[in-house]
C-alpha positions, 0 to 999 in steps of 0.5 A: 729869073734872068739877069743880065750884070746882076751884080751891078743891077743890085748895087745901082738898085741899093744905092738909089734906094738907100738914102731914103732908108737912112733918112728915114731911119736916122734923119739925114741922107749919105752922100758917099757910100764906101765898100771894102773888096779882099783883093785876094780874093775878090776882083771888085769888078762889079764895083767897077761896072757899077761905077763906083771908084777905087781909091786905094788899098787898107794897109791890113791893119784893122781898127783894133790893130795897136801893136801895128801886126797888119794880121788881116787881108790887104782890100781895096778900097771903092767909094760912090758919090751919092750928089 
């Protein structure tokens, strides 16, 4: 089977149909979805001809991070407004 941008062919698919999911599952619907992309790694072009939205960047920290060592990968962060 062939898909042409089967990336964003997934993610446009996800994001219709995940609304539906959480109200099902946990009574409300999303209105924003988030993702995070390891930019050193990663380009996020698929987010990006998904037309999701790149807001800025994680400062490599992590939750759990309380002694401000910023141990893991800097990653970008990519919202989609649902409504």
């Amino acid at each position: 089977v062939r898909v042409v941008n089967l990336a964003s062919y997934i993610l446009s698919r996800v994001t219709r149909r995940l609304p539906g999911d959480w109200q099902l599952a946990y009574g409300y619907q999303p209105v924003l979805l988030e993702t995070f992309v390891e930019s050193a790694r990663f380009t996020g072009a698929s987010y990006r001809a998904a037309n999701w939205i790149h807001v800025g960047k994680t400062k490599g920290r992590g939750k759990l991070d309380r002694y401000n060592k910023y141990a893991l990968p800097v990653k970008d962060i990519y919202l989609y407004p649902l409504h």
